[in-house]
DRENDO-1510 file (C-alpha; in Angstrom, 1 decimal, always signed):
<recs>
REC; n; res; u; v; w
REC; 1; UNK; -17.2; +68.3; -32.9 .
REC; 2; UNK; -18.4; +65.4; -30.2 .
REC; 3; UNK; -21.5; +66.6; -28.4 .
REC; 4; UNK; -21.5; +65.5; -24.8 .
REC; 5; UNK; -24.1; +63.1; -25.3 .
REC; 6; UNK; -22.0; +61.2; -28.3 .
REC; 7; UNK; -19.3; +61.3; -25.5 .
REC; 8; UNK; -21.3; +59.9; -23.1 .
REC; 9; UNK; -22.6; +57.2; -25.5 .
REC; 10; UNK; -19.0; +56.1; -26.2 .
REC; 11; UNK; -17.3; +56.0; -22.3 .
REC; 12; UNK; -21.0; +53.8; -21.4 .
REC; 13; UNK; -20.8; +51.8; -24.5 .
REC; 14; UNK; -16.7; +51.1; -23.6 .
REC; 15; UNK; -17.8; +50.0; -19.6 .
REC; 16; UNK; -20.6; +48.0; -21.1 .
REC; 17; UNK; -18.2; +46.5; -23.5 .
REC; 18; UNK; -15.8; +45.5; -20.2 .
REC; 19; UNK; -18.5; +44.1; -18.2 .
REC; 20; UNK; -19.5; +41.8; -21.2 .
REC; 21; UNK; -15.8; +40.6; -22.0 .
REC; 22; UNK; -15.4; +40.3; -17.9 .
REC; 23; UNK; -19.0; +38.3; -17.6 .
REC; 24; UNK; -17.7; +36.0; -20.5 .
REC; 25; UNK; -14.2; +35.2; -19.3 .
REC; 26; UNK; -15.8; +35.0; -15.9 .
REC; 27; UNK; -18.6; +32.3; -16.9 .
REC; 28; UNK; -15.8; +29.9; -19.3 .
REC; 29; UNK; -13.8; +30.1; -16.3 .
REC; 30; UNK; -15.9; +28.9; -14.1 .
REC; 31; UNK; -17.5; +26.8; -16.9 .
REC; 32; UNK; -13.8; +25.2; -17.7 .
REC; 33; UNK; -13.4; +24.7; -13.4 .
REC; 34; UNK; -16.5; +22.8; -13.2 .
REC; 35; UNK; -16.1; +20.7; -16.4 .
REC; 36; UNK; -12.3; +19.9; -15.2 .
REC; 37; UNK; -13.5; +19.1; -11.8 .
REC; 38; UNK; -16.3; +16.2; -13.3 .
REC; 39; UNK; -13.3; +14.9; -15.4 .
REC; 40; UNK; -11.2; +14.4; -12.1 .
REC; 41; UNK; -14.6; +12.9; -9.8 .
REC; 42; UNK; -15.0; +10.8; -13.1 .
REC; 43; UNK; -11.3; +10.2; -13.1 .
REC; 44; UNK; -11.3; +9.1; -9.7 .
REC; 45; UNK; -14.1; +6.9; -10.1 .
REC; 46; UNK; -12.8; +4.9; -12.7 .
REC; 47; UNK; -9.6; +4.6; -10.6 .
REC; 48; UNK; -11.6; +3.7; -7.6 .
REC; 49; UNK; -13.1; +0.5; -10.6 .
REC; 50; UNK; -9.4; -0.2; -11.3 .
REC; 51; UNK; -8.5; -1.1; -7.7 .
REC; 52; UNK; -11.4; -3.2; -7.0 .
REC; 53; UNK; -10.7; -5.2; -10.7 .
REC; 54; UNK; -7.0; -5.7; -9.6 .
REC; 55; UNK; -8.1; -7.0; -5.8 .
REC; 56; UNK; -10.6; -9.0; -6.5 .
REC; 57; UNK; -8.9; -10.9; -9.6 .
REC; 58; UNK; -4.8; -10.5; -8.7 .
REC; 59; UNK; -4.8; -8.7; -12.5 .
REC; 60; UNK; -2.1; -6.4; -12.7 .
REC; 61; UNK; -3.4; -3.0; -14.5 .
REC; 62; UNK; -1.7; +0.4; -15.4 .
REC; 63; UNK; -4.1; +3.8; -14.8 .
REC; 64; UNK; -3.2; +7.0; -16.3 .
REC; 65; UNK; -6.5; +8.7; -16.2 .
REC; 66; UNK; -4.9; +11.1; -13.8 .
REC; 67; UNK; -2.4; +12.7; -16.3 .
REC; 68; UNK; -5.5; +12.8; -18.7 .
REC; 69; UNK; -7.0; +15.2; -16.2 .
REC; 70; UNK; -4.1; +16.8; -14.3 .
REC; 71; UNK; -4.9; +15.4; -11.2 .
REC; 72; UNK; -2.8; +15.3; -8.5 .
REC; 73; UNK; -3.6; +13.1; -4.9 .
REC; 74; UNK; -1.9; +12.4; -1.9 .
REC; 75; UNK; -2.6; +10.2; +1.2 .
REC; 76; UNK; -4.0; +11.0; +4.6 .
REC; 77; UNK; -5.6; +9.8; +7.9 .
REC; 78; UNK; -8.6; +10.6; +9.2 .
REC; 79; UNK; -9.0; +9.0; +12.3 .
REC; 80; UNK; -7.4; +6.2; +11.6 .
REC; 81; UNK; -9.7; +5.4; +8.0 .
REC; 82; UNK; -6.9; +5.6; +5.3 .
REC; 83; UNK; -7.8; +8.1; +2.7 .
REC; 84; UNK; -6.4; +9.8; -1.0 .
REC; 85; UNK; -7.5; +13.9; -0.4 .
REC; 86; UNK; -7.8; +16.0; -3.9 .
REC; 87; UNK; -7.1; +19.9; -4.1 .
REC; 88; UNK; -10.7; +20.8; -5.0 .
REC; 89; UNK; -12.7; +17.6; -4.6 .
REC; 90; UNK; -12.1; +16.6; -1.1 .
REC; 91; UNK; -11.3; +13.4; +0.4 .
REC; 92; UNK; -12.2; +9.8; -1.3 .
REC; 93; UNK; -12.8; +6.7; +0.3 .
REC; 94; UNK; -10.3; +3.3; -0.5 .
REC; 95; UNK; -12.5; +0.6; -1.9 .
REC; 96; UNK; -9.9; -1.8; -1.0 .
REC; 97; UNK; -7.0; -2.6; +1.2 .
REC; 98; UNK; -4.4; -0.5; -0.8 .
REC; 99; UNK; -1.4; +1.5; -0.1 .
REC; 100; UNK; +0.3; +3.5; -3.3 .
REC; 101; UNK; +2.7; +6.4; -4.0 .
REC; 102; UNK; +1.0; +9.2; -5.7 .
REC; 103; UNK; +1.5; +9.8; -9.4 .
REC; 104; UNK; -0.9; +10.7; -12.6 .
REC; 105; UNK; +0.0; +7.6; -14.1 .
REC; 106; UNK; +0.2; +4.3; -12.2 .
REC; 107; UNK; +1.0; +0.5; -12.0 .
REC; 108; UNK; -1.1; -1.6; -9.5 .
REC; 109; UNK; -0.4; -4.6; -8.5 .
REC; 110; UNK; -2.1; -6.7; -5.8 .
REC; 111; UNK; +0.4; -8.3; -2.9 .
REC; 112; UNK; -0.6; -10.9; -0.6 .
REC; 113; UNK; +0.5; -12.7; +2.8 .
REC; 114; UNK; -0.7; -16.4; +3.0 .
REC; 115; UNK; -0.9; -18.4; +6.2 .
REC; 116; UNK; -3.4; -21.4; +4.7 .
REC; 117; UNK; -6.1; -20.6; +6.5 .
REC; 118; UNK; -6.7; -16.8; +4.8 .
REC; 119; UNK; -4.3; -14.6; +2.6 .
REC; 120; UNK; -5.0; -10.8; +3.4 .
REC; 121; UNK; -4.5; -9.0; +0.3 .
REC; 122; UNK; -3.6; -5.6; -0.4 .
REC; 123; UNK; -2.8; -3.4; -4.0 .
REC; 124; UNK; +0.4; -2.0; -4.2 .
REC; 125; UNK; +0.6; +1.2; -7.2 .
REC; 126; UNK; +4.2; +3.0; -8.0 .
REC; 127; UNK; +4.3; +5.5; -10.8 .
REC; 128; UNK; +5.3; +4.7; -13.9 .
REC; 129; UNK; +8.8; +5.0; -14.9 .
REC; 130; UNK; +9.8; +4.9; -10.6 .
REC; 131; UNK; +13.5; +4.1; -10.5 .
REC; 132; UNK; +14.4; +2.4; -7.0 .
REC; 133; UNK; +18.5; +3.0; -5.6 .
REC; 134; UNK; +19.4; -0.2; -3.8 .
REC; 135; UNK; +22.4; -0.3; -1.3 .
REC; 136; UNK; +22.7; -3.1; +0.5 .
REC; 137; UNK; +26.1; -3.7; +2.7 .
REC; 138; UNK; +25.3; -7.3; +3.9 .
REC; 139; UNK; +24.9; -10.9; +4.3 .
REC; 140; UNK; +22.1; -10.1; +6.5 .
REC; 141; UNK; +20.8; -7.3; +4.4 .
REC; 142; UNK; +20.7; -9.7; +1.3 .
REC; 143; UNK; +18.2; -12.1; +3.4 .
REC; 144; UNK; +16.3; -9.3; +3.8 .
REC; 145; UNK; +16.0; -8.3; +0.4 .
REC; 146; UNK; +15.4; -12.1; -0.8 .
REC; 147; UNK; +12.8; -11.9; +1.3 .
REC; 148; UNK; +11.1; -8.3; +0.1 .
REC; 149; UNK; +11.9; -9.0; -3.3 .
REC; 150; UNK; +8.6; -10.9; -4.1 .
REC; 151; UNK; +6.5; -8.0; -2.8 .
REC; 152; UNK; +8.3; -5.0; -4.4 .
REC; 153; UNK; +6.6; -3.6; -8.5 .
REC; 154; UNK; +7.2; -4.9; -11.3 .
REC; 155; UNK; +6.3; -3.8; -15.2 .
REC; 156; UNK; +8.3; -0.6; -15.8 .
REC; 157; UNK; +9.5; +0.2; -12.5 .
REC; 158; UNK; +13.5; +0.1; -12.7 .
REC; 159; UNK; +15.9; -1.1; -10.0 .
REC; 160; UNK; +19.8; -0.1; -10.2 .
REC; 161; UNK; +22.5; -0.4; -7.3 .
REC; 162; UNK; +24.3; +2.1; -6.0 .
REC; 163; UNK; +27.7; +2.3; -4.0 .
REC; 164; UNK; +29.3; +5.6; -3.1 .
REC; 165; UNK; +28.7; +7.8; -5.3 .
REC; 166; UNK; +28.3; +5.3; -8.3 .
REC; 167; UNK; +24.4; +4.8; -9.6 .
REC; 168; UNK; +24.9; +1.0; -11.4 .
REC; 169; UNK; +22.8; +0.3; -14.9 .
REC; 170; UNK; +19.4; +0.2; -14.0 .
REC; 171; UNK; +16.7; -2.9; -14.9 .
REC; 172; UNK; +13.7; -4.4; -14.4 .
REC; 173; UNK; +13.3; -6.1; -11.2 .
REC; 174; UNK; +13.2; -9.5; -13.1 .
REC; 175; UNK; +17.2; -8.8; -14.3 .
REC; 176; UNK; +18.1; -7.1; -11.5 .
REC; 177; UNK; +20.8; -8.8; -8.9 .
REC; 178; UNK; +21.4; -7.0; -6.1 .
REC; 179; UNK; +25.5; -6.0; -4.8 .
REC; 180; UNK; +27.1; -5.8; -1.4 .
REC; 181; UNK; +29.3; -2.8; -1.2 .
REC; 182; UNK; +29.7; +0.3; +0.8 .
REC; 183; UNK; +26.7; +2.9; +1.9 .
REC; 184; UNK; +24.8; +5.3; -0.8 .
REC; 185; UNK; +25.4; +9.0; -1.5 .
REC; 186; UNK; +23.4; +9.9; -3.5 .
REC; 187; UNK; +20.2; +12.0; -2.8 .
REC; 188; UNK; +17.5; +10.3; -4.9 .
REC; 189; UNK; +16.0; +12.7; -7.7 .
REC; 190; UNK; +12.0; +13.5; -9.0 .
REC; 191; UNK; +10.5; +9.7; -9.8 .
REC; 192; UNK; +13.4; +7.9; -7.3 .
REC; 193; UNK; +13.7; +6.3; -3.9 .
REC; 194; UNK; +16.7; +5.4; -2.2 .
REC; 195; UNK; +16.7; +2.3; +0.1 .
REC; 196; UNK; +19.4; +1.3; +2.1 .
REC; 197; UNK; +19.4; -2.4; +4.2 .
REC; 198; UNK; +21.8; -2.4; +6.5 .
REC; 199; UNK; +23.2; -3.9; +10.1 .
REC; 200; UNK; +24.4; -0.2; +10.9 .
REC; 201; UNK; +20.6; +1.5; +10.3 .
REC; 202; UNK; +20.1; +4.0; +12.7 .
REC; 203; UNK; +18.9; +7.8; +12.5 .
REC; 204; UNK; +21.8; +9.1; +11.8 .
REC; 205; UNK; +23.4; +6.4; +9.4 .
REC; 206; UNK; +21.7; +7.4; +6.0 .
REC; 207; UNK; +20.8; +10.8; +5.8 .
REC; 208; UNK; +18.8; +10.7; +2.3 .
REC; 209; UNK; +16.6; +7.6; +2.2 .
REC; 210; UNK; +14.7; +4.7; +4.2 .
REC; 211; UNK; +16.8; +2.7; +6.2 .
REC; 212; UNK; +16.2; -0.9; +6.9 .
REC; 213; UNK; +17.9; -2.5; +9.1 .
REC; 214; UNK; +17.7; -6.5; +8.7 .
REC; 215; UNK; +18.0; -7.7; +12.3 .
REC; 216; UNK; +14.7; -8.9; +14.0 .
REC; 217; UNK; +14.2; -9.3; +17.5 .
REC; 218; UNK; +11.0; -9.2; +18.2 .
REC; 219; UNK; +10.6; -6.7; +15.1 .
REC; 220; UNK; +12.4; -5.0; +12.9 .
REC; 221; UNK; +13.6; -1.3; +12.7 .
REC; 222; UNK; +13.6; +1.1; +9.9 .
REC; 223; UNK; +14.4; +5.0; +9.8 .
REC; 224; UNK; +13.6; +7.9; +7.5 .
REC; 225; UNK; +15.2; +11.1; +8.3 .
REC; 226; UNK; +13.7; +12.0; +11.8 .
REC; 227; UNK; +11.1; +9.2; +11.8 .
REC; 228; UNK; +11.7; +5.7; +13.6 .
REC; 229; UNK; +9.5; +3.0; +12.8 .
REC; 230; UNK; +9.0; -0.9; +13.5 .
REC; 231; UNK; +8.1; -3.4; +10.8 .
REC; 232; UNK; +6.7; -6.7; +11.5 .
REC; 233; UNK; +6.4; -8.1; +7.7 .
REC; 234; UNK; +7.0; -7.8; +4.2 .
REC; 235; UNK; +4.3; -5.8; +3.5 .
REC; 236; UNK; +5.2; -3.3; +6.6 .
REC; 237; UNK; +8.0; -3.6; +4.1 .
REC; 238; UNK; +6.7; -2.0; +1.1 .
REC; 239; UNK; +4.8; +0.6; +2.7 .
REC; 240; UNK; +7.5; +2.6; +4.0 .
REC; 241; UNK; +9.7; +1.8; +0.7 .
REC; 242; UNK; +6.7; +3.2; -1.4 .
REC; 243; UNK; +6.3; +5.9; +0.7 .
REC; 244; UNK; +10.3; +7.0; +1.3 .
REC; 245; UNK; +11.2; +10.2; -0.3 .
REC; 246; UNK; +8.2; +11.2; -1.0 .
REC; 247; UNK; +7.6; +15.0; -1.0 .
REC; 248; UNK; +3.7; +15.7; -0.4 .
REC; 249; UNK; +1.9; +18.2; -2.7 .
REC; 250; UNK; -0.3; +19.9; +0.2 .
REC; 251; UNK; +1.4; +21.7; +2.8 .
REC; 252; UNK; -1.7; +20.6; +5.4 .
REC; 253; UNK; -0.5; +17.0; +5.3 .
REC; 254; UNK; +1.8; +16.0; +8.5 .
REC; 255; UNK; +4.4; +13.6; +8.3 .
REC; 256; UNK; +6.2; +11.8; +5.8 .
REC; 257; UNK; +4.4; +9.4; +3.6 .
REC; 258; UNK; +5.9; +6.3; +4.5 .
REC; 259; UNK; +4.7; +6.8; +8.1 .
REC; 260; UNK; +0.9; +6.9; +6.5 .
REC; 261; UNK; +1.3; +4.4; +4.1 .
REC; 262; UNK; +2.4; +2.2; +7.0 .
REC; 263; UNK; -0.6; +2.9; +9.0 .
REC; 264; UNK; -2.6; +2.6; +6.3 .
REC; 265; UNK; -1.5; -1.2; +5.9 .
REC; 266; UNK; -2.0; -1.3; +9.1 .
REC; 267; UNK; -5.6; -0.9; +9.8 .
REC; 268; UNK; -6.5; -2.7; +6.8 .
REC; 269; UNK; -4.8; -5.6; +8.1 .
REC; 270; UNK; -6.2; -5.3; +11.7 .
REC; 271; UNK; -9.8; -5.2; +9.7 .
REC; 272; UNK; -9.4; -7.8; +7.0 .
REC; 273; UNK; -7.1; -10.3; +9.2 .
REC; 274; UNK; -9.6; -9.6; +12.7 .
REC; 275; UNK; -12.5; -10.6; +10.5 .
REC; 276; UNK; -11.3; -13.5; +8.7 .
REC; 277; UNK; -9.7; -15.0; +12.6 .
REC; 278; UNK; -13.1; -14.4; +14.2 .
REC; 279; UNK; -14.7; -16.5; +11.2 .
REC; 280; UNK; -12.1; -19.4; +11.0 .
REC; 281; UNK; -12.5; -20.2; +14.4 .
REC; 282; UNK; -16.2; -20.2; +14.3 .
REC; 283; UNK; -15.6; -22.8; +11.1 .
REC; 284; UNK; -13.3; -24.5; +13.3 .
REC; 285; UNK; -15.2; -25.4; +16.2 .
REC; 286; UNK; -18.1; -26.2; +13.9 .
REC; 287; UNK; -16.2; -28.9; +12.6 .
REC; 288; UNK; -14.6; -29.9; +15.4 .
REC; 289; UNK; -18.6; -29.9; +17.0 .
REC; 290; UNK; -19.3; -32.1; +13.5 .
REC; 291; UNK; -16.8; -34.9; +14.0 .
REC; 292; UNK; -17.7; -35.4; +17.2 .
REC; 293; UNK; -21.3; -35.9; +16.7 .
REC; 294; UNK; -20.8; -38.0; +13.8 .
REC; 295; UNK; -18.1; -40.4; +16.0 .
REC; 296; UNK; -21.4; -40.3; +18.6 .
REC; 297; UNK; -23.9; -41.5; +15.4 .
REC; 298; UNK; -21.1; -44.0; +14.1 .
REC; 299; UNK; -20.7; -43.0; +11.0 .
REC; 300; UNK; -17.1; -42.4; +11.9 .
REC; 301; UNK; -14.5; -45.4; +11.9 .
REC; 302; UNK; -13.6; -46.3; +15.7 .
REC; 303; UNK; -9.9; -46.3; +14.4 .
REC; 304; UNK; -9.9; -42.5; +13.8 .
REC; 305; UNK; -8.2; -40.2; +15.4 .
REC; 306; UNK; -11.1; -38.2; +16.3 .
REC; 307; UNK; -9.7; -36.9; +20.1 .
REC; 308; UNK; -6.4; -35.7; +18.3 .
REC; 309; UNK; -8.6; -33.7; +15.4 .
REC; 310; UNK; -10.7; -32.0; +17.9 .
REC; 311; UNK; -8.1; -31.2; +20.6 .
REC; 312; UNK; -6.1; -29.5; +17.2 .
REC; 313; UNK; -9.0; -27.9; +16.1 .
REC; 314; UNK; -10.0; -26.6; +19.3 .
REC; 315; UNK; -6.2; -25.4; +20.4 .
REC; 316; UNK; -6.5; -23.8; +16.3 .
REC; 317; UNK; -9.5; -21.7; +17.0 .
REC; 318; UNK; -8.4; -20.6; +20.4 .
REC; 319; UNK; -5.6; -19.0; +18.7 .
REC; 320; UNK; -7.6; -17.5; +16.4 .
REC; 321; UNK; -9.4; -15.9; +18.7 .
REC; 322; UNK; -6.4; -14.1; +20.1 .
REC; 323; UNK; -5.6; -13.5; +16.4 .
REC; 324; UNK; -8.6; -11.6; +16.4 .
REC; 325; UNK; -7.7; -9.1; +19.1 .
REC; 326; UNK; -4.5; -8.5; +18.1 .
REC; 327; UNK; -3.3; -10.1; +14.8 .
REC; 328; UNK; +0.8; -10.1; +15.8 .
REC; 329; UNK; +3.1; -12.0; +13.4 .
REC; 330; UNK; +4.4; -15.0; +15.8 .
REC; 331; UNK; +0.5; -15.7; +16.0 .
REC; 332; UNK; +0.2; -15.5; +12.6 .
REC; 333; UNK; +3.0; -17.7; +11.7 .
REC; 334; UNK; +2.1; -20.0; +14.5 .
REC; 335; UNK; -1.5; -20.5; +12.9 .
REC; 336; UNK; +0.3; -21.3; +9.0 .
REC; 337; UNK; +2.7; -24.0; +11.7 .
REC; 338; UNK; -1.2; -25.1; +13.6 .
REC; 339; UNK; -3.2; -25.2; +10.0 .
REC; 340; UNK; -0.4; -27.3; +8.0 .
REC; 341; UNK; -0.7; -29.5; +10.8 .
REC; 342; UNK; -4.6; -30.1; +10.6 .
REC; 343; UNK; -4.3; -30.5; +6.8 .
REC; 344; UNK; -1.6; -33.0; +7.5 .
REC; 345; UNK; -3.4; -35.0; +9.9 .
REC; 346; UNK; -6.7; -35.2; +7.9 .
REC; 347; UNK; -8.5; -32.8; +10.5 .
REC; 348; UNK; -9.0; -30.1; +7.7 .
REC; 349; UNK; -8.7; -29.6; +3.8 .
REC; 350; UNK; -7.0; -27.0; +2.3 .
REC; 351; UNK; -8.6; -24.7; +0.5 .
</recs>
C-alpha cells in the first residue's frame, strides 16, 4: 500500500516532469523563432546586395533566398520613403530605385529611361514562374504595347493572349506576338496578372485586371477596380502592371499594390532625375562660362560658332533647372530634343 508521502513524491515528481517538458519546448521555440528570424535579416540582406549588384552593373540576377527562409514581404509607404515591411522584422530600407512584386523567389532586372544627358535607372523583380494575360483590342493599344514591351521581365516570366474566354499558349516574352481581339474574361489565378490596353478603359470596362487605356493627352489613364490613375511613361507603365492583381499579405496595408508601386517610382524619379538636372545645368553653364573665356584668350578659332553654343547651352540649363522642380515628361523629352542638338552642333559630347 502507497504511503501518502510515496503519493506525494509521484503527483510532485509528475508537475516537475511538465514544467521541464514545458521549459524545453518553450526555450526550442523560442530558440527556432530567433534562429529563423537571423535567417530572414540575413536573407534580406543578401537581397538588399542583389539589388545594388543588378543597379549598378544592368546584370540581370534571380534571388530565391526568400523561399529558403519562408519569408514573405510586401510594399509600403512611409511618408512618402518607399519601403518592403516583414511580419516580425519590421520595415527595410530600398538601397536603390526599385519597384517589385512580392514573391520568395525573384527575377530582377534593371529598366532604364534615357534622354542623353542622364538615364534614371530603376530594378524591376517579378516572381518566378509569373504568367502575364494580354488583351489588347487595338491599333492604338498595339502602339502602346510596342512601346512597353522593352520594359516588361524577361527570363521565365510567361506571356499568353487572351480573348473571351480563350487563354492562348503561353511563351516567353522573346516568342510572344501579341493579338487584337475582343475584351478578357477571365479572372487571373495565384502567380498571374491580367492586363487589358484598350480605347474603351474606363472603371467599369474590365472588372478583373489593370486597364490601360492607350490615348495620351497630356497623360495617360489607367484603372484597377476602384482605383484611377495617370501614367506619364513607360516605367509608370510597369509599376501598376507589376503591381495589378496583387493580393497583399498584411491586412494593415491600404490600397492596392499598383497604386504604391507607382508612387514608389515616383519619388525615386523625382530624387534621382532632381539631382542629376540640378548637376547638368551646373556642368552646362560651366562650359558655356569655359568657351567663352577661352574665345576672350584666343585659343578659340574666330570662325566658331561660339554665340550659338552658349545661347544653346544656356537655354539647356535653364530647362534643367525647371527639370529640377518638377521633372514632367514634355521637359524631359524636350531636354533628349535640346541635348541631341548640342552634340550635333559640337557644343557638347556625348557621353
Amino acid at each position: 500500500m502507497i504511503s501518502i508521502f510515496q503519493l506525494f513524491r509521484i503527483i510532485f515528481g509528475i508537475i516537475l516532469s511538465i514544467f521541464i517538458i514545458y521549459f524545453v519546448v518553450s526555450y526550442l521555440s523560442t530558440y527556432i523563432g530567433i534562429q529563423q528570424a537571423g535567417m530572414q535579416a540575413a536573407a534580406l540582406r543578401s537581397f538588399s546586395q542583389t539589388l545594388q549588384h543588378v543597379y549598378s552593373y544592368n546584370d540581370p540576377q534571380p534571388f530565391q533566398e526568400f523561399r529558403k527562409t519562408a519569408l514573405n514581404f510586401t510594399w509600403i509607404l512611409i511618408g512618402e520613403e518607399p519601403r518592403i515591411t516583414v511580419e516580425g522584422l519590421g520595415d527595410w530600407n530600398l538601397p536603390v530605385p526599385a519597384v517589385i512584386r512580392p514573391g520568395q523567389e525573384l527575377w530582377l532586372e534593371r529598366k532604364a529611361l534615357d534622354w542623353g544627358w542622364y538615364e534614371f535607372w530603376i530594378v524591376t523583380g517579378v516572381p518566378d514562374e509569373f504568367l502575364f494575360i494580354i488583351n489588347i483590342n487595338d491599333a492604338d493599344s498595339k502602339d502602346l504595347w510596342d512601346r512597353i514591351e522593352p520594359f516588361l521581365p524577361g527570363n521565365r516570366t510567361k506571356y499568353a493572349n487572351c480573348h473571351g474566354a480563350n487563354l492562348g499558349t503561353a511563351s516567353k516574352l522573346d516568342f510572344f506576338r501579341v493579338e487584337t481581339g475582343e475584351l478578357c474574361e477571365l479572372k487571373p489565378g495565384k502567380n498571374q496578372a491580367l492586363i487589358t490596353i484598350s480605347s474603351s478603359c474606363s472603371p467599369w470596362y474590365q472588372p478583373y485586371g489593370l486597364c490601360i487605356n492607350p490615348n495620351v493627352n497630356p497623360n495617360g489613364h489607367a484603372y484597377y477596380q476602384n482605383e484611377s490613375f495617370t501614367w506619364n511613361d513607360e516605367l509608370d507603365l510597369i509599376a501598376l502592371i507589376l503591381g495589378s492583381n496583387h493580393q497583399d499579405i498584411y491586412q494593415h496595408s491600404q490600397g492596392s499594390l499598383s497604386k504604391r508601386l507607382l508612387e514608389s517610382k515616383r519619388y525615386f524619379f523625382q530624387h534621382h532625375v532632381g539631382l542629376a538636372a540640378k548637376t547638368a545645368a551646373e556642368r552646362a553653364r560651366k562650359l558655356a562660362d569655359y568657351i567663352e573665356d577661352k574665345k576672350r584668350e584666343g585659343k578659340i578659332s574666330p570662325n566658331a560658332d561660339v554665340v550659338n553654343c552658349v545661347q544653346k547651352l544656356d537655354d539647356f540649363a535653364d530647362l534643367l533647372d525647371q527639370i529640377a522642380e518638377n521633372p514632367s515628361k514634355d521637359k524631359l523629352d524636350r531636354s533628349a530634343q535640346l541635348y541631341d542638338d548640342l552634340v550635333e552642333s559640337g557644343c557638347e559630347v556625348r557621353e
